[in-house]
N, C-alpha and C positions, 0 to 999 in steps of 0.2 A: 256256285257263284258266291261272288263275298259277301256276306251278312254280319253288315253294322249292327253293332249295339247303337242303344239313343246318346251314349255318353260321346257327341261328337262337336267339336268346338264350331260354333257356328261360322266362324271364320271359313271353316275347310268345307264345311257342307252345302252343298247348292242349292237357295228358298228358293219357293214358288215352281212354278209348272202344277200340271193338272194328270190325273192319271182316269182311265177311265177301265170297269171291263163289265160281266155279268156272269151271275153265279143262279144256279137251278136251287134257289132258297126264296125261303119268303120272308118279305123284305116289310112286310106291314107294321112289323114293329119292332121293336129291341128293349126288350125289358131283362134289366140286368139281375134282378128278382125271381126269373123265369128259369129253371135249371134245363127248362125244353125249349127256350127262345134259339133258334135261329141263329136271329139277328144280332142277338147278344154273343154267342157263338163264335162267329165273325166281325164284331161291329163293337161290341160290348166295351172292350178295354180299349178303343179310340175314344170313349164317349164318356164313358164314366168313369171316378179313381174312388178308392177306400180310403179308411184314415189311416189306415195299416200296408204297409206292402210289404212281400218277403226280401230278402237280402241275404244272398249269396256269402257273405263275410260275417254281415251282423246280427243273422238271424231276423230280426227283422227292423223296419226302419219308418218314422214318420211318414206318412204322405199331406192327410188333407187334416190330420191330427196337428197339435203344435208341437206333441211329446206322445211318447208309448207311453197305453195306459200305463198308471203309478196308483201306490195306495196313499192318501194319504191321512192324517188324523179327522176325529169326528164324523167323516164323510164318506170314509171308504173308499174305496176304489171311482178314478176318474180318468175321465178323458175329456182334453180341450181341442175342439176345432180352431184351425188358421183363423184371424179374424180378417175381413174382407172378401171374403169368401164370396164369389156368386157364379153360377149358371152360364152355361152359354148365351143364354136368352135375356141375362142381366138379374136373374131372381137372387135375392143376397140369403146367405143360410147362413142357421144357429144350432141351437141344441135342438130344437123344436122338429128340427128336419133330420136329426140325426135319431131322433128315437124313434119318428114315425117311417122311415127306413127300415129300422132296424124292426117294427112292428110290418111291418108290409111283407118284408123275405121273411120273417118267422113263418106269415100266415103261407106262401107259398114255398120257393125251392132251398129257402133258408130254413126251412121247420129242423131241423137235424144239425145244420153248423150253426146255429144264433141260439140252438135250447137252452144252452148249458147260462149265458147270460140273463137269465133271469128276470126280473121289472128292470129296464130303465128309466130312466130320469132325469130331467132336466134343473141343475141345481136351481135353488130358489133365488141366487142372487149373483149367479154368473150365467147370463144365458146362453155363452160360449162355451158349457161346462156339463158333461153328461156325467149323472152319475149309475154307476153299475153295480150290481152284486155280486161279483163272481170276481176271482182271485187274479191280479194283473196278468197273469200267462196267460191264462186261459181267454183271458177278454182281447188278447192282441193276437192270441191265433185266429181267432172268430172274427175279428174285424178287419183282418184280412186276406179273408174271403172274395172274392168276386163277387157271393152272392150279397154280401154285405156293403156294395155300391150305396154311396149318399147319393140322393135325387132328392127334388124339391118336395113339399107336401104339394099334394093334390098332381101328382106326378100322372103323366099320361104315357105309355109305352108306344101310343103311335103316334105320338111327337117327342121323339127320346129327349130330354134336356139335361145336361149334366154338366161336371167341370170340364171334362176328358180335353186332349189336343184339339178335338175336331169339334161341331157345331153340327148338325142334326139341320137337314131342311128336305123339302118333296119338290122334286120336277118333273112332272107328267111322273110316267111311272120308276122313275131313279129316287134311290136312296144318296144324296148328296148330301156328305163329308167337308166341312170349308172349314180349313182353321181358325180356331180358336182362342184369340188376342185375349179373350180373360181366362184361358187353361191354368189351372192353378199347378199343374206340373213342369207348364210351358206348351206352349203351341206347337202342330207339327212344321213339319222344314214342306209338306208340299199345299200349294193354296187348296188344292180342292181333290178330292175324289168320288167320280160320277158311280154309281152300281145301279145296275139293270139286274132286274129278277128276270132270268132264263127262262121261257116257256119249255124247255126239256135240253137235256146234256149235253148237245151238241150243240145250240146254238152259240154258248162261248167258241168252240173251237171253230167254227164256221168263220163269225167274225175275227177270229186273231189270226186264222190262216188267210181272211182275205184281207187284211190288215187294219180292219178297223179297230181294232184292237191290240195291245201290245201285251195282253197278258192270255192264255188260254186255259178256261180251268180244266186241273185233268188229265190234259194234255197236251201235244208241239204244236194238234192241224187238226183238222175233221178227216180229210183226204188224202193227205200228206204232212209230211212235217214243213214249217214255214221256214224259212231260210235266214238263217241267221240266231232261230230261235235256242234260246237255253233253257234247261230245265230248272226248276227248283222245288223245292222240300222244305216245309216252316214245321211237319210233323201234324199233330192234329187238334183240330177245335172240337173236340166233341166224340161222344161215343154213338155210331148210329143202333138202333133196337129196335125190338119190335114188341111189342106187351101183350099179355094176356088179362082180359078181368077176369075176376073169381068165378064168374057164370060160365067160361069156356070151356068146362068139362077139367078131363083129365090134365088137360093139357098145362091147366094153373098151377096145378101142385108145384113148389119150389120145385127149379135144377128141369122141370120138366120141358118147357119149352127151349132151352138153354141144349136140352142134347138132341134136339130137333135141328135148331139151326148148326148147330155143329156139323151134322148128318146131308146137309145142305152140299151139291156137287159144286166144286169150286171154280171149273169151268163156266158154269150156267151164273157165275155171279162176276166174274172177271171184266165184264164193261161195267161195271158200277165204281169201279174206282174204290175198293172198302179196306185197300192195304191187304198185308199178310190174312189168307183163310187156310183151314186144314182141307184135306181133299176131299171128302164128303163121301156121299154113297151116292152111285145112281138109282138105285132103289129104292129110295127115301121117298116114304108118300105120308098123305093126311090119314089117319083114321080115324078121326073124332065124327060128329054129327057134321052137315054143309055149316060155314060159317064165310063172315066177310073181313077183311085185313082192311084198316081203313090208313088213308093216307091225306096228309095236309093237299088240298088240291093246288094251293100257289108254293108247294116247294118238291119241282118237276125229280128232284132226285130221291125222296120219299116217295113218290110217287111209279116208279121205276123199280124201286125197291119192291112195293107190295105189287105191281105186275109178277117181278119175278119170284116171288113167295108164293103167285095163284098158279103161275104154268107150271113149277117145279113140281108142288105138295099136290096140286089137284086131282082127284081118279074121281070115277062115277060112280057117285052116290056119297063121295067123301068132298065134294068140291070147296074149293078156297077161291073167293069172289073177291077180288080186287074193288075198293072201290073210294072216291074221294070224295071230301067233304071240306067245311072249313075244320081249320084249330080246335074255335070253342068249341064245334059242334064237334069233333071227336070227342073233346074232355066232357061234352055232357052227356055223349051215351053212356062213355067212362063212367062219370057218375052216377049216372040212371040204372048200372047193372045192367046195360044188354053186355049179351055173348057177342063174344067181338076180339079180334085181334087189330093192334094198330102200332102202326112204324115212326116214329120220332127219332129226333136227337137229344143226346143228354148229355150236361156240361157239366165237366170234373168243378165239383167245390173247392180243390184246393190242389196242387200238383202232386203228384202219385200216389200209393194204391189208395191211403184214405179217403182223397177226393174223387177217388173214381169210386170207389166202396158205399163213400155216404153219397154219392149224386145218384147211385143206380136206386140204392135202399130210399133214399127219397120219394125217386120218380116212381118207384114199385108201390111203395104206402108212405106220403108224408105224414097222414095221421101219428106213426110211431116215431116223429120225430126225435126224444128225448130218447126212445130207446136204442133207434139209430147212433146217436150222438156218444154214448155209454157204450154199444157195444156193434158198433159197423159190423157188415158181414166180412169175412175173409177170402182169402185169396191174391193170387200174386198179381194176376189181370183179370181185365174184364170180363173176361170167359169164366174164366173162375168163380169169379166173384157171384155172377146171376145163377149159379147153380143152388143158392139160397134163394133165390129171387124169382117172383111170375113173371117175368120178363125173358130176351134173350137176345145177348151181343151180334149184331152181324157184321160189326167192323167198325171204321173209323170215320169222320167227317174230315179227312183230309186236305191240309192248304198245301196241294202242288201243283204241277203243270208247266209252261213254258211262257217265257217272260220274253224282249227284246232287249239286247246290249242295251246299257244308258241308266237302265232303272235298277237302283238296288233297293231289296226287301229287308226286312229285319227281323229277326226272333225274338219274339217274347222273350224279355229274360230269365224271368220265373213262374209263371203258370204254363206254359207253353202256345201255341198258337203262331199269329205273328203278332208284329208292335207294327201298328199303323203308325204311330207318332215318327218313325224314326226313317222310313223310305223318301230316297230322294232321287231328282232325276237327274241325270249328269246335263251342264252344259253347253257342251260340245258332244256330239254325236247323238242326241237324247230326244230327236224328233220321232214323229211318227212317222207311215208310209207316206203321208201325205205331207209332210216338211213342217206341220204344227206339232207345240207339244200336249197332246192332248189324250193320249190312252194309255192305261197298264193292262 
């Protein structure tokens, strides 16, 4: 199907309409700071912009900056924010919000792309005016990053606020998208986008096959394919994995867990939707001591995942216990040192192998940020890449499935994903089953 770039004259493109659909993700927050957010994942780059973006011609190109970092006398190296600048929620930014930013992703998914930047600071007499340590290249790769999204001080991840096209709001349990009249990149072409957090993998298709919906994640239908439906491919938001802490035995050692899921039969993992897998072994079992693979319980396809890591790996005496929890309370057995395996997604820092290299080396140990940053691990992919790492790839967080005539989607144009800003509904022809226009 066609996929528009955003570079579309608003003359030709059609505002307003509503899309709606739901996705087996958890929708509780979207922190662009989070390299294992979800939300951010899919949601991220409608919601928030960097001062930096890459650019396909000019390497790279202003966004929420007024200029690519420059060096100049006395002062070293700077960078100045747009001035007018504010929030979907009306909050107005300065430097003030840019260094404490840029201190927030350090402390989490940014420890490894934002090291190499050094102290920031706020000049003393331009409070539009950030000053940096580190050499103008280096400060304009780093800043644009994804994980190096501006948000407000005193920033909340489960009420996202940010420049982005869209606007951030909660309806019963939907993630609601509503354009964003003060977007500092420009607001999107559609008023609104409803998301519903999927209690398990099918309930998208269920609803798009019975037409309450005009997008199906995944796939055409639950039962069948929906009539009329078309497929699409935006490629991938994310790398889905599974991790080991250091207390899980053998199994942590780098490359160790990594040729485990490889050994994984590709059969047994084929309704999960994880793209390309190698064909595994059916004779692939656990042999470490019993242990539990834990999963976010409000993101039904992480969840799915460590089911079928427990029926595959499990034999008696060697058993793999499936089991859920929230987030934090994964991240705090995480950090507590229990034995434990657990399934996340992880978001590339920056597009190709580097950003997949330093988002895995992050999410494995941010502690070694600086030495992440200096020296990422290698490898051509993801596969590859975790065989340095206590972790291990099982595939992709994939934007496909079936859409209905009327709605066109759009590709990121440089980190990959899709571009929420740039989908629009046709028209003419562009209702739902039911003659509104109101679902993707």
């Amino acid at each position: 199907m066609s996929l528009p770039s955003r570079a579309f004259g608003l003359s030709r493109t059609p505002l307003g309409g509503k899309i709606a659909f739901a996705v087996p993700w958890s929708l509780s927050s979207v922190d662009p700071h989070d390299v294992a957010s979800p939300g951010a994942a899919l949601f991220g780059a409608a919601l928030f912009d960097t001062l930096v973006v890459p650019d396909a011609k000019l390497g790279f190109r202003p966004a929420l900056a007024e200029a690519l970092p420059a060096q100049e006398p006395q002062v070293g190296t700077v960078v100045r924010l747009r001035p007018g600048l504010r929030t979907a929620s009306g909050k107005a930014l300065d430097g003030r919000d840019v260094v404490a930013s840029i201190q927030r992703s350090r402390a989490m998914g940014g420890a490894a792309v934002l090291a190499q930047l050094g102290d920031v600071s706020v000049h003393p007499k331009e409070p539009l005016t950030v000053l940096l340590k580190v050499n103008p290249s280096i400060a304009t790769k780093a800043l644009s990053s994804p994980l190096a999204a501006l948000v407000p001080r005193g920033f909340d991840p489960t009420k996202p606020d940010g420049t982005g096209s869209f606007a951030a709001a909660r309806s019963g349990g939907a993630l609601v998208l509503r354009r964003n009249d003060r977007s500092a990149m420009g607001p999107a072409f559609l008023d609104e986008v409803s998301v519903q957090q999927a209690a398990d993998l099918q309930e998208s298709l269920r609803d798009f096959e019975a037409g309450r919906h005009d997008l199906g994640w995944l796939g055409l239908g639950l039962f069948g394919t929906r009539t009329g439906a078309q497929r699409f491919e935006l490629g991938s938001a994310g790398m889905l994995v599974v991790a080991a802490t250091r207390e899980a035995g053998s199994i942590s050692k780098p490359g160790a867990l990594q040729r485990l899921v490889d050994l994984l039969p590709r059969a047994r993992l084929a309704h999960l939707g994880l793209g390309a897998l190698p064909d595994g072994s059916d004779s692939v079992a656990w042999d470490e001591a019993p242990i539990d693979v834990y999963a976010d319980s409000s993101s039904a396809h992480l969840v799915e995942i460590a089911k079928a890591l427990a029926d595959i790996l499990s034999r008696p005496g060697h058993e793999v216990r499936a089991k859920r929890a929230s987030q934090s309370e994964i991240l705090s057995r995480r950090k507590r040192g229990e034995a434990m395996l657990s399934c996340h997604v992880v978001r590339p820092t920056f597009a190709g192998q580097v950003g997949m290299a330093t988002a895995l080396a992050t999410f494995d140990d941010p502690s070694r940020g600086s030495e992440i940053a200096a020296k990422p691990p290698k490898g051509g992919t993801p596969r590859e890449i975790a065989r340095e790492l206590r972790l291990g790839v099982l595939g992709d967080l994939r934007l496909s499935g079936g859409i209905m005539p009327g709605i066109q989607l759009a590709r990121a144009p440089a980190n990959g994903g899709w571009d929420l800003s740039a989908p629009f509904r046709k028209k003419a022809g562009g209702s739902g089953a039911d003659g509104s226009q109101h679902a993707v």
